[in-house]
C-alpha positions as CSV (number, residue, x, y, z in Angstrom):
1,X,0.0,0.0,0.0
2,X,0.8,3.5,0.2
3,X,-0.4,5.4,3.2
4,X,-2.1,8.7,2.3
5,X,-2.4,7.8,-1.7
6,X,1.1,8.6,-2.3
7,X,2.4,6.9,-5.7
8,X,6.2,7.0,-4.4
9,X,7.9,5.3,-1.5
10,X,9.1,7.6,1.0
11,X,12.5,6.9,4.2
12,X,11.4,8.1,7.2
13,X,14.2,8.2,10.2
14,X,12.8,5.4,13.2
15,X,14.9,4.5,16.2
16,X,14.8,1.5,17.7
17,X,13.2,1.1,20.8
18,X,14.3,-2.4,21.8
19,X,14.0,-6.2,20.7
20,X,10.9,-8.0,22.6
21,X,8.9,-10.9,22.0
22,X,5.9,-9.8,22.3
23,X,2.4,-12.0,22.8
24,X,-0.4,-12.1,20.6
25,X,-3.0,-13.5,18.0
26,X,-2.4,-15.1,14.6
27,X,-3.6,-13.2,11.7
28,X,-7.1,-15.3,11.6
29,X,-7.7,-14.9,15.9
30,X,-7.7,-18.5,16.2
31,X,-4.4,-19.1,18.2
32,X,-1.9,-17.1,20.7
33,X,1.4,-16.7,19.1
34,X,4.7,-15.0,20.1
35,X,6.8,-13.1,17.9
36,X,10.3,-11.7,18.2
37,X,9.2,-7.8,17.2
38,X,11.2,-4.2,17.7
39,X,9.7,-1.3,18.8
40,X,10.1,1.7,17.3
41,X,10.3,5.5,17.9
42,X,8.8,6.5,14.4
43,X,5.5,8.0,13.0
44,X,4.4,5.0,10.3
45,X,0.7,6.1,9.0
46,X,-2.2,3.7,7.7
47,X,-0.3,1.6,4.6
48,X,3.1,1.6,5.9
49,X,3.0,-2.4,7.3
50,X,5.0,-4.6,5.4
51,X,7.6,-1.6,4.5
52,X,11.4,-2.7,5.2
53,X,13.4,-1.1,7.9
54,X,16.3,-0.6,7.1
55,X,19.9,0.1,9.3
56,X,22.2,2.5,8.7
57,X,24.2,0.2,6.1
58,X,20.9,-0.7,4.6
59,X,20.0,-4.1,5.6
60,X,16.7,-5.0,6.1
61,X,16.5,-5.2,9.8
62,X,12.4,-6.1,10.2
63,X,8.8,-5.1,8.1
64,X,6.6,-2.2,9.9
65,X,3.5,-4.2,11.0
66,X,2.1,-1.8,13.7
67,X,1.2,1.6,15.1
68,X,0.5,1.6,19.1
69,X,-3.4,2.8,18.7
70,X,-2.7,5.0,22.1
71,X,0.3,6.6,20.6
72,X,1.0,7.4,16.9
73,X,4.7,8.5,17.7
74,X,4.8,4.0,18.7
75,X,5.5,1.5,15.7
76,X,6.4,-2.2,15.8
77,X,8.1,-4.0,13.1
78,X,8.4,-8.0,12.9
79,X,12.2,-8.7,13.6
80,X,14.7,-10.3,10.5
81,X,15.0,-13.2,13.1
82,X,11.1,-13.9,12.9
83,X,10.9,-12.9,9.2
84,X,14.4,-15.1,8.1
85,X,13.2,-18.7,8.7
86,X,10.1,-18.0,7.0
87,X,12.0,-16.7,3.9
88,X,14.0,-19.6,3.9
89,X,11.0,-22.0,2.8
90,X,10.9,-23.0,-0.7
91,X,7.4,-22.2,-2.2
92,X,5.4,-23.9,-5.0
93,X,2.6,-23.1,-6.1
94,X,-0.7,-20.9,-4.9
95,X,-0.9,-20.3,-0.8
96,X,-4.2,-20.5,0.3
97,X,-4.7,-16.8,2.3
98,X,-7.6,-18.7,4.9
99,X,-10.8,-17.2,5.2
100,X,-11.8,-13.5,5.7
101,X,-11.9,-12.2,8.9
102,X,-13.8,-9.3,10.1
């Protein structure tokens, strides 16, 4: 997506607020989960999630996933350690995405 109907991808500066594994729901709310995340001192908007973050060499460090609902300065990214093992996985084929969720 891009947040606010922008048509180019804009860097904004973030700073890392620590590594946590945080608790929480799968995607569908059918199971707990835990996930290695970093929280971030950076103002992401509406469309940001699944936007790299990038270090100061440029290595993708974690995808923006979150802003803290009680306060938009608050983001959360899913870590490379969560994001690497899943990368790893050959695919073939369609995925099925599940049902929708409301």
């Amino acid at each position: 997506g891009r947040p606010e109907g922008r048509t180019e991808a804009v860097a904004r500066p973030a700073r890392g607020d620590g590594r946590r594994t945080a608790p929480g729901r799968d995607v569908y709310n059918s199971a707990a989960t835990r996930r290695d995340g970093l929280f971030l001192a950076a103002r992401l908007a509406p469309g940001d999630s699944g936007g790299a973050l990038g270090n100061e060499t440029g290595a993708v460090m974690g995808v923006a996933c979150a802003i803290a609902p009680d306060e938009p300065s608050t983001a959360y990214a899913i870590s490379d350690r969560e994001l690497r093992p899943l990368l790893a996985e050959p695919r073939n084929g369609p995925v099925s995405t599940g049902p929708c969720t409301s």
